[in-house]
C-alpha positions in Angstrom: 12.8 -29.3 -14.1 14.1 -25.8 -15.6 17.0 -24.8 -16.1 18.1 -22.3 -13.3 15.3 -23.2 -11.4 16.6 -25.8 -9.1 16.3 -25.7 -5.6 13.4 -22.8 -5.9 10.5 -24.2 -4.0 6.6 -22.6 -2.9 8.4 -22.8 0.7 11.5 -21.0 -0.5 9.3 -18.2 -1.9 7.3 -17.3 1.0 7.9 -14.7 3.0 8.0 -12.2 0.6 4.7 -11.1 0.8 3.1 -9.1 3.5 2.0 -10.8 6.5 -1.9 -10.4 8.2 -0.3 -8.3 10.5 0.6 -5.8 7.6 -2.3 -5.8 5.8 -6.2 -4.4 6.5 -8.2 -6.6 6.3 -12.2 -5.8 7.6 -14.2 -3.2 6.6 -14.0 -1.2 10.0 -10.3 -1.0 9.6 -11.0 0.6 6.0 -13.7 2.8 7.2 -12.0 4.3 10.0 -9.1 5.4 7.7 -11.4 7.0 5.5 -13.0 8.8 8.1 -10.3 9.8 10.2 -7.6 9.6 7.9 -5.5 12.2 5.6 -6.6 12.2 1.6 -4.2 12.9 -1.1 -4.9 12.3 -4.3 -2.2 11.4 -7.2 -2.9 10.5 -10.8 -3.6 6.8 -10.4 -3.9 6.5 -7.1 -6.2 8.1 -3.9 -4.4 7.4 -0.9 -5.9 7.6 2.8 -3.7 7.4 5.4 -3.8 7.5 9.5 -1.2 7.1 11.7 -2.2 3.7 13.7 0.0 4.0 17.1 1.8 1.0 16.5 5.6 0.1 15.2 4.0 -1.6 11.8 2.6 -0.1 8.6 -0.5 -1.6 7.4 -1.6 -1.4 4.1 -5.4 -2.5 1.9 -5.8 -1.6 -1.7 -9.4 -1.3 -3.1 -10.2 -1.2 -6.9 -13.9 -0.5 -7.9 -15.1 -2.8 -10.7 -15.4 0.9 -13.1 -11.5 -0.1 -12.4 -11.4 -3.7 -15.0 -13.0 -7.1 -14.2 -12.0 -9.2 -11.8 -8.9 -10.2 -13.5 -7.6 -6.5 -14.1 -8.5 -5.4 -10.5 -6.1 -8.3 -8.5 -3.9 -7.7 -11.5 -3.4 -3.8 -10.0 -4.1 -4.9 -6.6 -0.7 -7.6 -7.2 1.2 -4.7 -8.3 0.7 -2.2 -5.5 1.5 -4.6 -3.0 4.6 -5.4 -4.4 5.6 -1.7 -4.7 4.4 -1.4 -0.9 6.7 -4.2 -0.5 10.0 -3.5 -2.3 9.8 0.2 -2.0 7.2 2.1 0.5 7.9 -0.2 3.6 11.4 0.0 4.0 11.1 3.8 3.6 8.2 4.1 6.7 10.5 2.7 9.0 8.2 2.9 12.5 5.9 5.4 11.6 2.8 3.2 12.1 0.5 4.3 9.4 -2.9 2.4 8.4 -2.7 3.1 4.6 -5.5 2.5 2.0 -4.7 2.8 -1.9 -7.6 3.7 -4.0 -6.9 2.6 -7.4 -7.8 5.3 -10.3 -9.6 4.3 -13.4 -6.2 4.3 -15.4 -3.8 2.7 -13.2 -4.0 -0.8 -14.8 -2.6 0.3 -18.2 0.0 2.9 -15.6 3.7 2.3 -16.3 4.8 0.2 -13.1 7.9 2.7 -12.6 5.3 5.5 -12.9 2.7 4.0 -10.2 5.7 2.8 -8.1 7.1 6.6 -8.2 3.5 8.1 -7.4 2.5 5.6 -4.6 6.0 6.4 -2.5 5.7 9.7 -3.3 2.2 9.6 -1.6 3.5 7.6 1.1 5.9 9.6 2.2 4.0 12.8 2.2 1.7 10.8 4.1 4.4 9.9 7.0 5.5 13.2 6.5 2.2 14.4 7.9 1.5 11.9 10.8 5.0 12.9 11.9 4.2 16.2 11.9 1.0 15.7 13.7 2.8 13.7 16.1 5.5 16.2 16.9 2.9 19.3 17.4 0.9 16.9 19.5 3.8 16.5 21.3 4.6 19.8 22.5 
C-alpha cells in the first residue's frame, strides 16, 4: 500500500458525489428546463435554469461532441460537477433550481479556477432570478 494512503477505501470515498436525487437524469427533465427555463450565457458555459419547487438543487451537464471525443466531454463533464459540488451547492441553499450546464466549445482547455468562477457566477444570478420571481409571485 502507499504511503499516506492507509485506511482510504472506495467506501470511504463515497458520498462525495451527487446523489440521483441531485442530478437530471431523462430527457424530459432536460427539455422542460430548456423550455421553461432562464438562459444566460457565460464564456464557457450556457446555463438554463428553472426553479423546481422543491428544497434540492438538481443539476445535468451536456457537452456536444463539436465539444472533444468522448474522453474530453466526461473529462468537462467530471469537472463541473465537482465545481457544482464544492462550490455552487452550498451557495443555493433551498432555492430548488433544476440547472442544466451547456458546455462551450473552449471549456475543456478553461482554467478550472476560471470555469469554477463563471459557473457560480451563473448560478447565482440564476437563484437570484427564481428568487425574484418567487417574491413578485408572491405578492
Amino acid at each position: 500500500m502507499a504511503e499516506g494512503s492507509e485506511g482510504v477505501t472506495a467506501a470511504s470515498t463515497r458520498g462525495e458525489g451527487l446523489t440521483s436525487a441531485e442530478r437530471l437524469r431523462r430527457r424530459p427533465e432536460f427539455k422542460k428546463v430548456y423550455g421553461e427555463g432562464r438562459r444566460l450565457a457565460g464564456r464557457w458555459l450556457v446555463l438554463f435554469a428553472l426553479p423546481n419547487g422543491t428544497a434540492t438543487s438538481r443539476l445535468g451537464v451536456t457537452a456536444t461532441r463539436r465539444t472533444g471525443g468522448a474522453v474530453v466531454r466526461n473529462h468537462v463533464r467530471r469537472r463541473l460537477k465537482e465545481i457544482y459540488r464544492r462550490s455552487v451547492r452550498p451557495t443555493l441553499g433551498t432555492d430548488g433550481l433544476d440547472l442544466v450546464a451547456n458546455v462551450r466549445d473552449g471549456a475543456p482547455d478553461a482554467p478550472f479556477a476560471e470555469l469554477a468562477a463563471e459557473m457560480l457566477r451563473l448560478c447565482r444570478r440564476a437563484a437570484e432570478g427564481a428568487r425574484g420571481a418567487r417574491e413578485k409571485g408572491a405578492s
